[in-house]
N, C-alpha and C positions, 0 to 999 in steps of 0.2 A: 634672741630678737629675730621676727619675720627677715627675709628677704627684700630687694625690695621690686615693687610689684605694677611691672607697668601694666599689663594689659589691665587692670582693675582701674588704675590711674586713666587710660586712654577710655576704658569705659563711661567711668564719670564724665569726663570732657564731653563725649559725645551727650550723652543722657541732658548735660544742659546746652548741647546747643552752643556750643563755641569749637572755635580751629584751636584753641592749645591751650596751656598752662606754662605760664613762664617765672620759673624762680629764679631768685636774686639772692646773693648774700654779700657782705661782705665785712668779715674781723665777727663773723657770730652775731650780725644783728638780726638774722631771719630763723629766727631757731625753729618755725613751722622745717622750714626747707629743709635745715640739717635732719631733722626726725623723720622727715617721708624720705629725704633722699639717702638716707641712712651713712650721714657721713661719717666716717670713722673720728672717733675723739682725739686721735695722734696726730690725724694730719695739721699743717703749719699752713694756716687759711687766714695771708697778711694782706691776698689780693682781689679785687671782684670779679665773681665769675657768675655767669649764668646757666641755665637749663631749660630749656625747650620743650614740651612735650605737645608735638601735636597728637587731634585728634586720633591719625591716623597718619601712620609712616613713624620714620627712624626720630628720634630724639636727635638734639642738636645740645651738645657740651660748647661754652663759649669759656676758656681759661686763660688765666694769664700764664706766660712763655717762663716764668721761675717756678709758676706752680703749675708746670702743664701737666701731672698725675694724678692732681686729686680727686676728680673725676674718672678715672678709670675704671671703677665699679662698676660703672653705669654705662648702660648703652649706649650708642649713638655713634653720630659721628662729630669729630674734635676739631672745632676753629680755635685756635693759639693767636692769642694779641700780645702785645706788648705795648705799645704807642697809645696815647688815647686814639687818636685816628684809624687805627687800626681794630680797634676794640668799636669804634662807630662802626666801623665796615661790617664785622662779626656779626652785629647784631642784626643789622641792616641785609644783610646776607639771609641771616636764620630765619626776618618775620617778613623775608620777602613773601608778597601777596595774603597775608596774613590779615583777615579783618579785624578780628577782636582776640582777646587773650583775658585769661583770670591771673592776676598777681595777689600777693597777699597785702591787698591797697582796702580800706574802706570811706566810701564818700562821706564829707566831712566829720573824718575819727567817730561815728558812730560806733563801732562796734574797735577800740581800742586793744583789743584781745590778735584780731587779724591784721593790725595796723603797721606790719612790718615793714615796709617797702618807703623807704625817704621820698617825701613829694616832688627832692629834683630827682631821682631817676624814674617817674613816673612820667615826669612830662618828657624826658628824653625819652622814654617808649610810644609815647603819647607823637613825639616828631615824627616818625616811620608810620603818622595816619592809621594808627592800631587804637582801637576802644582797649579802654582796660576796665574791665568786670572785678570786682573784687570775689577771691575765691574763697569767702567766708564757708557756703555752704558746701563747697565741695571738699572743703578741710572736713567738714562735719560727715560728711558722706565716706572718708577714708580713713580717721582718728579717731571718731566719735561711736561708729557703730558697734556693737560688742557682738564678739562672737557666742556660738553657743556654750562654750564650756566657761567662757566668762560668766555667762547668763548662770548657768549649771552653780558654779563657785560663789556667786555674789548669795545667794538664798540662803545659805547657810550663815552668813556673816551677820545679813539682814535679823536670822531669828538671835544669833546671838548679841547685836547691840541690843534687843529691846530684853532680852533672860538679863544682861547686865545691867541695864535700867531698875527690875525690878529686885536684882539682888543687891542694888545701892541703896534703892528704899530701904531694903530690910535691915542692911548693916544700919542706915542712920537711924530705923526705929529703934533698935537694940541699943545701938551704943545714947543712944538719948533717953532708953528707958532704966538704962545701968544710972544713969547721969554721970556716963564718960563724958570728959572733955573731946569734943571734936569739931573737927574747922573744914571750910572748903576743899583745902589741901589733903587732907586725911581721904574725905571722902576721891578725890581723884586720884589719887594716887592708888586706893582699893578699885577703882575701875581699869588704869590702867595695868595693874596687873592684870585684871580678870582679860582685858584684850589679851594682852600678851601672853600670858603666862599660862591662862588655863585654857583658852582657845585658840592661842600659837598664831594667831593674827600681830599688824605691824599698826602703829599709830605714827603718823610725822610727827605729831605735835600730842601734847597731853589732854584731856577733855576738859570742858569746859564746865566748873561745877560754879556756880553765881548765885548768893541769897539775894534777899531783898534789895536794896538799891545798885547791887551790882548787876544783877540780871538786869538793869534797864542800860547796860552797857554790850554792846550785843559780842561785844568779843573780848570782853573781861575773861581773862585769865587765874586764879590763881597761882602764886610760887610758894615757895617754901617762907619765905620771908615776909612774902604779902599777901595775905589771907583775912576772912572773917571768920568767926568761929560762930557755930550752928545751934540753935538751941528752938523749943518749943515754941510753936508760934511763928517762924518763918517760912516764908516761901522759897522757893527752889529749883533752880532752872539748869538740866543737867544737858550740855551738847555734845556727843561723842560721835570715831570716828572708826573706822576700821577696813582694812584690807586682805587678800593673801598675803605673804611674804614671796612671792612671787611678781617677775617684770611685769608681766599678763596681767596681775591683779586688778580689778577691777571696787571701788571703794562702796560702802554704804555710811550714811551721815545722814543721824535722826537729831530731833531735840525732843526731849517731855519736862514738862513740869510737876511740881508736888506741894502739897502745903505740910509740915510739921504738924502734926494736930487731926482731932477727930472729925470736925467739920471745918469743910474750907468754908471763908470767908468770903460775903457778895461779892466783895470788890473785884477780887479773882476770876469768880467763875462767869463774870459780867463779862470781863476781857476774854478770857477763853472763851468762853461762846462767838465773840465777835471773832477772834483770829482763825477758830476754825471753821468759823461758814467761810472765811478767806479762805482759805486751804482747799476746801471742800469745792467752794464754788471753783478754782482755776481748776482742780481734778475734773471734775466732770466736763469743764467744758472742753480740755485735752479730751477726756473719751467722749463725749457728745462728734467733735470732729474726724474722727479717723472711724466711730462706728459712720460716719454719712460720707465716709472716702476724701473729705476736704482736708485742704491744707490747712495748718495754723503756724503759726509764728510766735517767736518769743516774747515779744513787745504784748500781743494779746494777752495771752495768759496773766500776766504782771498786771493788764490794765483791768483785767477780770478778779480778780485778787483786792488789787488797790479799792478800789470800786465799792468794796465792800467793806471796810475800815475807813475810808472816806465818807461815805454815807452815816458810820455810825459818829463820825465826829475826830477821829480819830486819823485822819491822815496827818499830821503835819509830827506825828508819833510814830509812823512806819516807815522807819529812813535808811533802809538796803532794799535793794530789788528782791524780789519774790522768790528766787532760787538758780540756780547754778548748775551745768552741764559737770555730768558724770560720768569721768572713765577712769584711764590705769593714774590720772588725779582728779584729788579732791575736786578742783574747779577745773570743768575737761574744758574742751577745744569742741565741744558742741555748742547748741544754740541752749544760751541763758533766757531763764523765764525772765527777763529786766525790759521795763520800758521809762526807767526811772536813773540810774547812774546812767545806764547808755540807751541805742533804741535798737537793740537788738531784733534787727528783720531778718535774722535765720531760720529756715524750716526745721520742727520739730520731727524727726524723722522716726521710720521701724529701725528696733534694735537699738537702741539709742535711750540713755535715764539722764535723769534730771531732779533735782532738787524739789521741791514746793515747800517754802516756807516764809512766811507773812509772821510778820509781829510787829507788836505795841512797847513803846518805852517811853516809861513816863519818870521824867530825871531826879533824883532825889526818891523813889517809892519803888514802884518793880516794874519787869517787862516780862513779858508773855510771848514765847515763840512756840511756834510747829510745823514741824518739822519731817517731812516723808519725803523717800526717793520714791520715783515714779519711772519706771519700764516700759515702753512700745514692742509688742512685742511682731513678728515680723507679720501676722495676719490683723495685726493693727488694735488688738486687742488691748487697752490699757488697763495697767492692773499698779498696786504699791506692792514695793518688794517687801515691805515687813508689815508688820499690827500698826496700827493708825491709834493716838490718842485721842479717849471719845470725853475725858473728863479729868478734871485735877484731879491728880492723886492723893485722897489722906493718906497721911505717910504713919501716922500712928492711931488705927483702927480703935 
């Protein structure tokens, strides 16, 4: 695990134009804080303490007098409270002349992801006449950016979810043209090996393999126990996931579809066509903005997305946000393409991936999802880390 890293930290601050960054924690409610401030897992953190990082100068540690060590890592210099009135003092001390500050606050829980800081110790920061900025995007600017060997490591991951894609197809042509018996479970289970086993990547969770009216459940799972079994004439909606085995690792998370059979069926490919101008259309419009040097936001992208599934009749059937921030997890601490669960106003920054994937679920018949990560990469270039699905797959040519 990196060190931790103020001048990068003090950089950011500056870059947006505020005097500091102030974390809170207390009993592990700010787990933003524990990870940039790199708290060690041992320590015994029963009391609240703060951290200071102005733009510029020494860092100020505020701890309580039984835990006055746990801070010690870290720079600065150490006010010790004990009293609540003493701990007012402390702070009052650290944000003397202090205008404004980033805490990990969002105005009203929009963005729930950054929402760590309890509303009464806000307004008690809020009493020492200090604005509080929520530091959504400056999380994103020190969590969210990948380095280049991250970048380096992910392409490889990227070609091999989608070689596994197609060698699932192949296992279910075969085993469907044997007329082996075989089920959801079967088929996930030959993918997660193929993660694991033969590409020595990590999955947290098993992929998502979903036939007909279970793909219009967008995080149907199969188990062992509960499964459907697969045969000629279904459709087929494969979501997988993958990693290094490594802390650094960095994830890639596609989804494709297939039909059983020699020609897909209108119904299908009616829906596909609408999900992927959705896809299509928020990609371009991310690279349309960064080729013209402007900013975008997360909320845009969703509503550019939406917009297009809405138009076709189909909004009130596309019921998760558009896609999700990528890093060393699945759902990173960057800005979500969502303007629908939340209204995510993070900027979409260089160095930085993300999800895009729109779909349709129609309850009782199928759903249609697609699925690509999406890279910025530092000259602002946007590109997909792996192949892009241009059509349902017949799965038995």
């Amino acid at each position: 695990m990196a060190g931790f890293e103020l001048k990068k930290i003090q950089s950011i601050i500056q870059k947006a134009g505020l005097a500091g960054w102030l974390f809170y924690d207390f009993r592990g409610s700010n787990d933003i804080a524990l990870s940039i401030l790199k708290i060690p897992d041992d320590k015994i953190s029963s009391r609240r303490y703060f951290y200071f990082i102005p733009a510029k100068g020494k860092p100020v540690k505020i701890v309580n007098a039984i835990e006055a060590g746990n801070l010690d890592h870290l720079p600065g210099e150490k006010l010790i409270y004990a009293s609540h009135k003493s701990l007012i003092s402390s702070i009052g001390e650290a944000l003397k002349d202090v205008k404004n500050i980033a805490m990990e606050y969002s105005p009203d829980n929009a963005i729930p992801y950054v929402s760590k800081v309890d509303a009464g110790t806000i307004d008690l920061i809020k009493s020492f006449k200090v604005k509080v900025i929520s530091s959504a995007d400056l999380i994103s600017h020190f969590t969210a950016v990948w380095s280049d060997k991250q970048f380096k490591e992910n392409i490889p991951v990227a070609k091999a979810l989608t070689e596994i894609v197609y060698k699932s197809f192949s296992f279910i042509k075969k085993e469907i043209s044997n007329n082996f018996s075989l089920t959801e479970y079967n088929v996930q289970q030959f993918m997660l090996s193929s993660i694991e086993k033969d590409h020595g990547y990590i999955a947290d969770h098993p992929p998502i393999v979903a036939v007909n009216e279970n793909s219009a459940n967008p995080h149907y799972t199969p188990t062992q126990k509960i499964h459907k079994k697969i045969k000629k004439g279904d459709f087929i909606l494969l979501d997988l996931w993958a990693k290094p085995d490594s802390l650094d690792g960095v994830w890639s998370d596609i989804t494709w579809v297939g039909f059983i059979g020699k020609t897909v069926p209108e119904k299908y490919v009616k829906i596909f066509n609408i999900v992927t101008e959705a896809r299509d259309v928020a990609f371009l419009l991310v690279k349309k903005r960064f080729s013209e040097g402007k900013e975008i936001y997360g909320y845009e992208v969703d509503d550019a997305s939406r917009k297009v599934i809405t138009k076709a009749g189909y909004g009130d059937f596309f019921i998760h946000r558009t896609g999700h921030s990528i890093t060393t997890e699945g759902h990173g601490t960057g800005a979500h393409i969502d303007n629908y669960e939340t209204h995510d106003d993070r900027l979409l920054l260089p160095e930085t991936s993300f999800s895009i994937e729109p779909g349709i679920y129609l309850p009782g018949n199928f759903g249609i999802r697609s699925e690509i990560d999406v890279f910025i990469k530092k000259n602002g270039n946007v590109i997909s880390t792996g192949e892009v699905q241009k059509e349902v797959i017949p799965i038995i040519a």
